[in-house]
PDB file of N, CA, C and O in Angstrom:
ATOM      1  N   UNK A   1     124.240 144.409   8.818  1.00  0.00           N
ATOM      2  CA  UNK A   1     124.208 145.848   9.041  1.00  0.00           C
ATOM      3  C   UNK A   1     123.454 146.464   7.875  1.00  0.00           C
ATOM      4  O   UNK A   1     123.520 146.039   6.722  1.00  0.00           O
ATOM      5  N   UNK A   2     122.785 147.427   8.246  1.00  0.00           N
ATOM      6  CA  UNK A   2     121.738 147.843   7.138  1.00  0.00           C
ATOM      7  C   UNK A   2     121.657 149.521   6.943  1.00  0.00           C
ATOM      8  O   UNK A   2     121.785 150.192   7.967  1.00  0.00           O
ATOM      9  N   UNK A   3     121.527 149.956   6.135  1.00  0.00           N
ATOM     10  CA  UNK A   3     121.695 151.651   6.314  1.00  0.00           C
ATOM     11  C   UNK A   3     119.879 152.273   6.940  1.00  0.00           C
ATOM     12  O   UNK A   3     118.792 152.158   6.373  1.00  0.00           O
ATOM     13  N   UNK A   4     120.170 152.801   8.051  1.00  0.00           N
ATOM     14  CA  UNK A   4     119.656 152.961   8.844  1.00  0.00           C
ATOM     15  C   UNK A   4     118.271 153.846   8.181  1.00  0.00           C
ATOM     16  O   UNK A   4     117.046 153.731   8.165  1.00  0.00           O
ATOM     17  N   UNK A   5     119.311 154.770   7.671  1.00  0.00           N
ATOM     18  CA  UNK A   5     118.277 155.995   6.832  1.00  0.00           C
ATOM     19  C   UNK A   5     117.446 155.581   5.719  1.00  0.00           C
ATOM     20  O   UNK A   5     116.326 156.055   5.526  1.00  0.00           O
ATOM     21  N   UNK A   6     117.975 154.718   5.000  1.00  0.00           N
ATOM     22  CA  UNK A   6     116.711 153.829   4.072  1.00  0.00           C
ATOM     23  C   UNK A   6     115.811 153.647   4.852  1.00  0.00           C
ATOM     24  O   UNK A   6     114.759 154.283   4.808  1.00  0.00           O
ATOM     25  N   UNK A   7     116.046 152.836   5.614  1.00  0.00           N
ATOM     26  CA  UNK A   7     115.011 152.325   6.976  1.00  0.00           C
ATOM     27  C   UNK A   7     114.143 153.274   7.097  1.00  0.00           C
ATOM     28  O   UNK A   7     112.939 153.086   7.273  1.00  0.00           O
ATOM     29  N   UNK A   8     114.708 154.384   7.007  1.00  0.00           N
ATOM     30  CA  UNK A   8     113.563 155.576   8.056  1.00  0.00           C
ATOM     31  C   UNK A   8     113.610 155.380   9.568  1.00  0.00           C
ATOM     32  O   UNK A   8     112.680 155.717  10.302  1.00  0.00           O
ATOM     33  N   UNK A   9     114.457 154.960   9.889  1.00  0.00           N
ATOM     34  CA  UNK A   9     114.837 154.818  11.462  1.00  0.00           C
ATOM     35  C   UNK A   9     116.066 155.520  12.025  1.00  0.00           C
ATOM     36  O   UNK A   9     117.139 154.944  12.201  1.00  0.00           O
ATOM     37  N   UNK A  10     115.827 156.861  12.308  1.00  0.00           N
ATOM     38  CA  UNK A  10     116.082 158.179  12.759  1.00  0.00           C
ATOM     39  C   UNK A  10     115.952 158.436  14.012  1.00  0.00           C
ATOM     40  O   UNK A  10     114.836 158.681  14.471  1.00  0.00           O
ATOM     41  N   UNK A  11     117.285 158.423  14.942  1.00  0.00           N
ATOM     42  CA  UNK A  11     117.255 158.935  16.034  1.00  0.00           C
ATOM     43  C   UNK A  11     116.980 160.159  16.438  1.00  0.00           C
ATOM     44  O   UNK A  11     117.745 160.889  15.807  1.00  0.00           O
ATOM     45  N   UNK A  12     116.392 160.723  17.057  1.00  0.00           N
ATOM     46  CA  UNK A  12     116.428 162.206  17.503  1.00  0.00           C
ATOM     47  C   UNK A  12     118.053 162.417  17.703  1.00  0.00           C
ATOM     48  O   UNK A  12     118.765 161.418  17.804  1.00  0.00           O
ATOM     49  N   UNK A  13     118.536 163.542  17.750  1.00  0.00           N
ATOM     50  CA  UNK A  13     119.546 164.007  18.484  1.00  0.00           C
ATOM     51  C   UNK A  13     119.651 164.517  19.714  1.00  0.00           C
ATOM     52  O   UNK A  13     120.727 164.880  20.190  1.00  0.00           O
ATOM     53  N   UNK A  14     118.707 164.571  20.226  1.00  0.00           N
ATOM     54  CA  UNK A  14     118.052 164.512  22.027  1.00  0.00           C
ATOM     55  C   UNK A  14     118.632 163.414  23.180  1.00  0.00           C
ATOM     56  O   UNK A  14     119.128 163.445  24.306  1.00  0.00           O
ATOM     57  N   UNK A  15     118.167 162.240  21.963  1.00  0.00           N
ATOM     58  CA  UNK A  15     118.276 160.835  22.691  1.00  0.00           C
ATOM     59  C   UNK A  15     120.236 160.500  22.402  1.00  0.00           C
ATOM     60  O   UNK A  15     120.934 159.811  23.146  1.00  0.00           O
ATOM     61  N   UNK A  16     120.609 161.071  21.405  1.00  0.00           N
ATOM     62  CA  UNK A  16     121.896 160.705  20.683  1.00  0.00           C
ATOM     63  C   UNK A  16     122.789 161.685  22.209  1.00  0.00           C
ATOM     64  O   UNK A  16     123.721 161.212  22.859  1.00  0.00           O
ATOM     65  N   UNK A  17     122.429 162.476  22.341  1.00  0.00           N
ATOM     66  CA  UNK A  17     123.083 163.758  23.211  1.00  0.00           C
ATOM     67  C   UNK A  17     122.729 163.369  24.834  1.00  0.00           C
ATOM     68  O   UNK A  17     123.267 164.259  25.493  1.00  0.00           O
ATOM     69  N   UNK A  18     122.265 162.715  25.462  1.00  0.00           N
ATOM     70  CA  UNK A  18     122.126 161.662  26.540  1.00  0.00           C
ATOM     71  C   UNK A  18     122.300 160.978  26.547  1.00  0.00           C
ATOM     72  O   UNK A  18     121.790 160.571  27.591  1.00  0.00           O
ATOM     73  N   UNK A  19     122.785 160.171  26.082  1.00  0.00           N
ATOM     74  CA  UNK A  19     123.543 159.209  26.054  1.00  0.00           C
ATOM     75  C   UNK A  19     124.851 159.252  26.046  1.00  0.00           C
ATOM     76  O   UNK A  19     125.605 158.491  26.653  1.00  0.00           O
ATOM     77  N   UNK A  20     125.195 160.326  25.215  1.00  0.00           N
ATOM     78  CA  UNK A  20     126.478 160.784  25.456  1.00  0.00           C
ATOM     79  C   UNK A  20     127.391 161.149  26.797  1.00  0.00           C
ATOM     80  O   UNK A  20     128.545 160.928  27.163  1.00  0.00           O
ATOM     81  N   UNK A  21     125.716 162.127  27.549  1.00  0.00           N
ATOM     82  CA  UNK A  21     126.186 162.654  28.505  1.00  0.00           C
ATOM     83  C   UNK A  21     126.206 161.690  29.565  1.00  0.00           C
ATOM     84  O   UNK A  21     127.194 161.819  30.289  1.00  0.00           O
ATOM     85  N   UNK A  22     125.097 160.378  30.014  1.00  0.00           N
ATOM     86  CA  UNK A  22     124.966 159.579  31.241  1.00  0.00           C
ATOM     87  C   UNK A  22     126.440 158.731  30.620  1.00  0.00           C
ATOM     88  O   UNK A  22     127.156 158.676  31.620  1.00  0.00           O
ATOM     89  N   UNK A  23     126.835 158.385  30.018  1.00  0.00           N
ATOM     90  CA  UNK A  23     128.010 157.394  29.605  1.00  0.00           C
ATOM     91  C   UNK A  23     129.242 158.072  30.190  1.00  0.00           C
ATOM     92  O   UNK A  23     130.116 157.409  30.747  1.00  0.00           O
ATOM     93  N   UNK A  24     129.313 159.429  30.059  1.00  0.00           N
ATOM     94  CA  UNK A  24     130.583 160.378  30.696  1.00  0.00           C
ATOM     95  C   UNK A  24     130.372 160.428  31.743  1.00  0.00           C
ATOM     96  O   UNK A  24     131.435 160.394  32.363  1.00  0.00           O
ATOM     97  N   UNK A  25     128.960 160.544  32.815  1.00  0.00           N
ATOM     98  CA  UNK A  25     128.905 160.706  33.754  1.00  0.00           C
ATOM     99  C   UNK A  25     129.324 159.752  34.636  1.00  0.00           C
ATOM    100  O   UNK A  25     130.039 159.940  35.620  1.00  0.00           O
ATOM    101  N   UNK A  26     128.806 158.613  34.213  1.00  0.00           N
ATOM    102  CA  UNK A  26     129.383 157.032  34.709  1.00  0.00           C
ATOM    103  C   UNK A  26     130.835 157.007  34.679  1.00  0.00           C
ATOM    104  O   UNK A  26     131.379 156.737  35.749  1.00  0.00           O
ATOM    105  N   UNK A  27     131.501 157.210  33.769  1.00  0.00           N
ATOM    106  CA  UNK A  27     132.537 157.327  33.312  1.00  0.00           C
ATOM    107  C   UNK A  27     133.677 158.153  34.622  1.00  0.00           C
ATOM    108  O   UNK A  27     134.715 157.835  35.203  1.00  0.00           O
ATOM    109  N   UNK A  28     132.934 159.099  34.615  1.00  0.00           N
ATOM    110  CA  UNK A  28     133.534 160.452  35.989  1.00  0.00           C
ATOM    111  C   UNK A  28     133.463 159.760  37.664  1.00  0.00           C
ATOM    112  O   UNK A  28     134.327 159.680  38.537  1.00  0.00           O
ATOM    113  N   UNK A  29     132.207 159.385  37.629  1.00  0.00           N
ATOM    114  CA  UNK A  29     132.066 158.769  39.123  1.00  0.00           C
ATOM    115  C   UNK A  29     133.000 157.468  39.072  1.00  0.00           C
ATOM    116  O   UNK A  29     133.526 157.366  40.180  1.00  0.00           O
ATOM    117  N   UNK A  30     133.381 156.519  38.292  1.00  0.00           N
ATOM    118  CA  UNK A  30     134.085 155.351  38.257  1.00  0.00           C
ATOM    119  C   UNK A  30     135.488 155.867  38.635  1.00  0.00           C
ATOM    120  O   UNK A  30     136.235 155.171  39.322  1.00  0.00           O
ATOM    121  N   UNK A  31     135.939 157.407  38.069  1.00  0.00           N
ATOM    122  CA  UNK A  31     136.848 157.480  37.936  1.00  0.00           C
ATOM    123  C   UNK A  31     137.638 158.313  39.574  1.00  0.00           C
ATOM    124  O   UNK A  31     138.627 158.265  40.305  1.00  0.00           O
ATOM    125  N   UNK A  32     136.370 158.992  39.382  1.00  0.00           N
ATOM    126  CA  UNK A  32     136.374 159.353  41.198  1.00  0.00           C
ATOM    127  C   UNK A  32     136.322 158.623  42.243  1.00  0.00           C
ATOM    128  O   UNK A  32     137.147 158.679  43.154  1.00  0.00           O
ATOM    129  N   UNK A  33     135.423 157.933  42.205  1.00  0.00           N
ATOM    130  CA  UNK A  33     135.653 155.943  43.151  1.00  0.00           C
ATOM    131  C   UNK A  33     136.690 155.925  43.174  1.00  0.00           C
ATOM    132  O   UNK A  33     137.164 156.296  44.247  1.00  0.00           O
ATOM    133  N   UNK A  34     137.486 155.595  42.309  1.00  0.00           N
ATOM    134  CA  UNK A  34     139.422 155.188  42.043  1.00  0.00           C
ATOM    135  C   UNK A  34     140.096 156.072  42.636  1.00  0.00           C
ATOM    136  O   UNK A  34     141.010 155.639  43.338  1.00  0.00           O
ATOM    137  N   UNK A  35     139.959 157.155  42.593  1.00  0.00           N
ATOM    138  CA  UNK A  35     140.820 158.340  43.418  1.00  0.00           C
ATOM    139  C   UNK A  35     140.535 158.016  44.872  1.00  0.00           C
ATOM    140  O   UNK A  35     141.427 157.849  45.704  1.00  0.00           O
ATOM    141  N   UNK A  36     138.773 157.908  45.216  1.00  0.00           N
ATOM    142  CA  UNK A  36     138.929 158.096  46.785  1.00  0.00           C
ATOM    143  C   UNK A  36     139.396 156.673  47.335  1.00  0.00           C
ATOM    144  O   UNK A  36     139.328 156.519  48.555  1.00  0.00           O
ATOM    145  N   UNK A  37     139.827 155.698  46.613  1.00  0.00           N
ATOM    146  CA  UNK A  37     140.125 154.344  47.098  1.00  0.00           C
ATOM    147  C   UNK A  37     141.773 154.385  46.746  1.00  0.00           C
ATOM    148  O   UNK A  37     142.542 153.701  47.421  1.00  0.00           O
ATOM    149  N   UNK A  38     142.222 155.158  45.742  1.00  0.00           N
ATOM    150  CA  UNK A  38     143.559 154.712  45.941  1.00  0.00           C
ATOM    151  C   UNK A  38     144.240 156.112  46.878  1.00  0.00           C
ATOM    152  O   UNK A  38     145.464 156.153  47.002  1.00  0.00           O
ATOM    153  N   UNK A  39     143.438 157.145  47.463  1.00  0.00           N
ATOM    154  CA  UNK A  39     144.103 157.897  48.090  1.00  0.00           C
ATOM    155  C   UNK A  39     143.857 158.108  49.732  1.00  0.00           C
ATOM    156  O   UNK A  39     144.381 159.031  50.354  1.00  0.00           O
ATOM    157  N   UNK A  40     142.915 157.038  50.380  1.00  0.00           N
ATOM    158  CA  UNK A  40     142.937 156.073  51.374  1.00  0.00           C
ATOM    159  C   UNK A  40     144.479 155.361  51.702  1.00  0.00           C
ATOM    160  O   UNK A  40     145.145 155.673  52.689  1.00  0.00           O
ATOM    161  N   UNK A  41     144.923 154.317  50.647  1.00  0.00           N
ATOM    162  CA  UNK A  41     146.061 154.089  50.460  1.00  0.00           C
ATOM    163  C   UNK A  41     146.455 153.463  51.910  1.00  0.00           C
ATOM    164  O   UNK A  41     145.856 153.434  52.985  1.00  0.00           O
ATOM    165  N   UNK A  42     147.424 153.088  51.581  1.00  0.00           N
ATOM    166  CA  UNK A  42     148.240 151.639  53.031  1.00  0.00           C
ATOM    167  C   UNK A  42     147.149 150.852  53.454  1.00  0.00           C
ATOM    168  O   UNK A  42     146.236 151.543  53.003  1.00  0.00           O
ATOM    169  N   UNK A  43     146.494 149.717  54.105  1.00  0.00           N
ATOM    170  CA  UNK A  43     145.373 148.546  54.378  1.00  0.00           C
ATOM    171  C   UNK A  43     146.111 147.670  53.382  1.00  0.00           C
ATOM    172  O   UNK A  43     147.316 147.706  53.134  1.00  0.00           O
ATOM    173  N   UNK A  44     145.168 146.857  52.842  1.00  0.00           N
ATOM    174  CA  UNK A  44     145.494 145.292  52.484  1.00  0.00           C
ATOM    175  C   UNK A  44     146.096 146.069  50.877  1.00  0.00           C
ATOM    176  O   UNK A  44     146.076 147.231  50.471  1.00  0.00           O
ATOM    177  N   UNK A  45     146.560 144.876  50.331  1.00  0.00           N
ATOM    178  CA  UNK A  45     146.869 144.992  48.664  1.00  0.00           C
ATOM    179  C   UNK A  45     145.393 144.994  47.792  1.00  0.00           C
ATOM    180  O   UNK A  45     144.306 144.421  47.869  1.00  0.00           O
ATOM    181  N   UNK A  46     145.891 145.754  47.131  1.00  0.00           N
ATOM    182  CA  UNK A  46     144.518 145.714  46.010  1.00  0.00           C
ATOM    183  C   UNK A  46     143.673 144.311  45.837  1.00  0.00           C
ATOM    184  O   UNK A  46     144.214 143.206  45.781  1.00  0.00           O
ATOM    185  N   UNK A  47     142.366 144.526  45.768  1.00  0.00           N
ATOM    186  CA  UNK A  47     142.148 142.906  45.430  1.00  0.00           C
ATOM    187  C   UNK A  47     142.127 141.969  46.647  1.00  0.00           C
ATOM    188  O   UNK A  47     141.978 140.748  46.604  1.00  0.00           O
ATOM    189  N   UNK A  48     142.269 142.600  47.551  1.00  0.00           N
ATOM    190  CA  UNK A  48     142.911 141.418  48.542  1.00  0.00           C
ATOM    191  C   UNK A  48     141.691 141.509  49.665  1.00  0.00           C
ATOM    192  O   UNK A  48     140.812 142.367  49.593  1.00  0.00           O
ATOM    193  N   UNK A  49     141.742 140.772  50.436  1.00  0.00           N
ATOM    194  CA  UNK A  49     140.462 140.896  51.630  1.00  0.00           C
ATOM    195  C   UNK A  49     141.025 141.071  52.828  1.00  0.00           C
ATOM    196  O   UNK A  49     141.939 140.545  53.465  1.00  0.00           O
ATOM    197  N   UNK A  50     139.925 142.312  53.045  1.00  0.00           N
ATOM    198  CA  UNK A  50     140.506 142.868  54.329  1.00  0.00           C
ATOM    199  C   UNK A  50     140.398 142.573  55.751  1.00  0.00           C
ATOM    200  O   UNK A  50     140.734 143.263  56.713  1.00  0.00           O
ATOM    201  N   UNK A  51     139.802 141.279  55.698  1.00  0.00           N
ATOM    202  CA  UNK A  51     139.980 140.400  56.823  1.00  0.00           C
ATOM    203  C   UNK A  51     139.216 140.745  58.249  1.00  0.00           C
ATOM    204  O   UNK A  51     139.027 141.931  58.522  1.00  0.00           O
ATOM    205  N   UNK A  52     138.866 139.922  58.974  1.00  0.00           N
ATOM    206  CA  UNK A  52     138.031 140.516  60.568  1.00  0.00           C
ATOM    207  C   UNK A  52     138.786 141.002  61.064  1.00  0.00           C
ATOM    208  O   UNK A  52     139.900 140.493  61.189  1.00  0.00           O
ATOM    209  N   UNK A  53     138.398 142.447  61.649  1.00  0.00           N
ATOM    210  CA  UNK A  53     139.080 142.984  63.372  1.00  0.00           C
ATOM    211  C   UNK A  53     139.160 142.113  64.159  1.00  0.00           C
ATOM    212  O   UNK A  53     138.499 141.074  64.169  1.00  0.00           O
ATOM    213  N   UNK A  54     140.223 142.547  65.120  1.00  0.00           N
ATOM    214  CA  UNK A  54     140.354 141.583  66.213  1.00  0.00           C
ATOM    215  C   UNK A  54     139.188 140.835  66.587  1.00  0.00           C
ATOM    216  O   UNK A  54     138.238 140.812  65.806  1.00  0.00           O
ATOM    217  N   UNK A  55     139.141 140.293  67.548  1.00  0.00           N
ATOM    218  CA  UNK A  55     137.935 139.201  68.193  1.00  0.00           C
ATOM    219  C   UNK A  55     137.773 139.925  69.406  1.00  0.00           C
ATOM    220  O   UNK A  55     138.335 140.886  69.931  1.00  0.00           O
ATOM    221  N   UNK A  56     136.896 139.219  69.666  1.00  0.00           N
ATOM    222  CA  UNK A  56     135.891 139.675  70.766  1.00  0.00           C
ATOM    223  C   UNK A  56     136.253 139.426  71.930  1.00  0.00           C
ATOM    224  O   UNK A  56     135.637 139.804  72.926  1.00  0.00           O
ATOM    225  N   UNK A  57     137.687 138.510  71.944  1.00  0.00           N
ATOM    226  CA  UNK A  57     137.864 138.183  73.296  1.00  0.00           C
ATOM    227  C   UNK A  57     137.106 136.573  74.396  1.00  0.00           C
ATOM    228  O   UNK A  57     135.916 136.312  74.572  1.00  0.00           O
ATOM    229  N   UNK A  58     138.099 135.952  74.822  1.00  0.00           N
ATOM    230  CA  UNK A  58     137.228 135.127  75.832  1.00  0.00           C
ATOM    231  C   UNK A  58     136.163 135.503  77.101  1.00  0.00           C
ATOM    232  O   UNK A  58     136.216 136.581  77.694  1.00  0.00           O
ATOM    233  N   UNK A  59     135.504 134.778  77.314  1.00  0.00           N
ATOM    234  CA  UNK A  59     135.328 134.657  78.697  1.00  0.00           C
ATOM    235  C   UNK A  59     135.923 135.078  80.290  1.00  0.00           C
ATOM    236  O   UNK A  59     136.500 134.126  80.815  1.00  0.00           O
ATOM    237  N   UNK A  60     135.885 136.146  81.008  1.00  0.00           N
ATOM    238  CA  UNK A  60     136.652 136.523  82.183  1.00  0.00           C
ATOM    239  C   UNK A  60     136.554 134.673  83.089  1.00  0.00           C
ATOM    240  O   UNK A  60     135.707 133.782  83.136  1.00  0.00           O
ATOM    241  N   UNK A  61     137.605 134.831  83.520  1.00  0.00           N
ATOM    242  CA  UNK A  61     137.883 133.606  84.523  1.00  0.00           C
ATOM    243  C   UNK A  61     138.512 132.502  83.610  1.00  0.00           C
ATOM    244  O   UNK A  61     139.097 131.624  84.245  1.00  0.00           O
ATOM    245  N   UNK A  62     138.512 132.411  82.702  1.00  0.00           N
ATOM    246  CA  UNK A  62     138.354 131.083  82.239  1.00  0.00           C
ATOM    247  C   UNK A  62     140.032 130.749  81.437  1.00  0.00           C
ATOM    248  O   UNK A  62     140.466 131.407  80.492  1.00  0.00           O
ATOM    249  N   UNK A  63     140.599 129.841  81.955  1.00  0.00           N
ATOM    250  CA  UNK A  63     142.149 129.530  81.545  1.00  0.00           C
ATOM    251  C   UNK A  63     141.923 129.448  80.194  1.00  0.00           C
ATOM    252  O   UNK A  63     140.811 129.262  79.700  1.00  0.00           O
ATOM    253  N   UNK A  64     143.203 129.616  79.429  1.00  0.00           N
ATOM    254  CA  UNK A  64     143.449 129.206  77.884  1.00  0.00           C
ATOM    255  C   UNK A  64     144.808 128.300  77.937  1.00  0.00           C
ATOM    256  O   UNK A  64     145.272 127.823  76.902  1.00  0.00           O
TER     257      UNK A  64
END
């Protein structure tokens, strides 16, 4: 680790202040995802697979 400012390697505060903001934004939509998925609510357990709809059915005529 090295002190940056010796360096002369100076971020804008432009770039420091977007970053800030796309990281919260990500942050918000992840967190909204979670709401509209846990307030769906009852289907399978978390994590779990939600498996095929019924089937399609046989063939008319044909014994099982």
């Amino acid at each position: 680790i090295d002190d940056m400012l010796k360096n002369n390697v100076i971020e804008p505060l432009r770039v420091s202040m977007q970053e800030i903001q796309a990281s919260s934004e990500a942050a918000t939509m992840i967190l909204r995802i979670d709401d509209v998925i846990a307030s769906k609510g009852g289907g399978s357990s978390p994590g779990g697979a939600g498996g095929m709809p019924g089937g399609a059915g046989g063939m008319g005529g044909m014994e099982y």
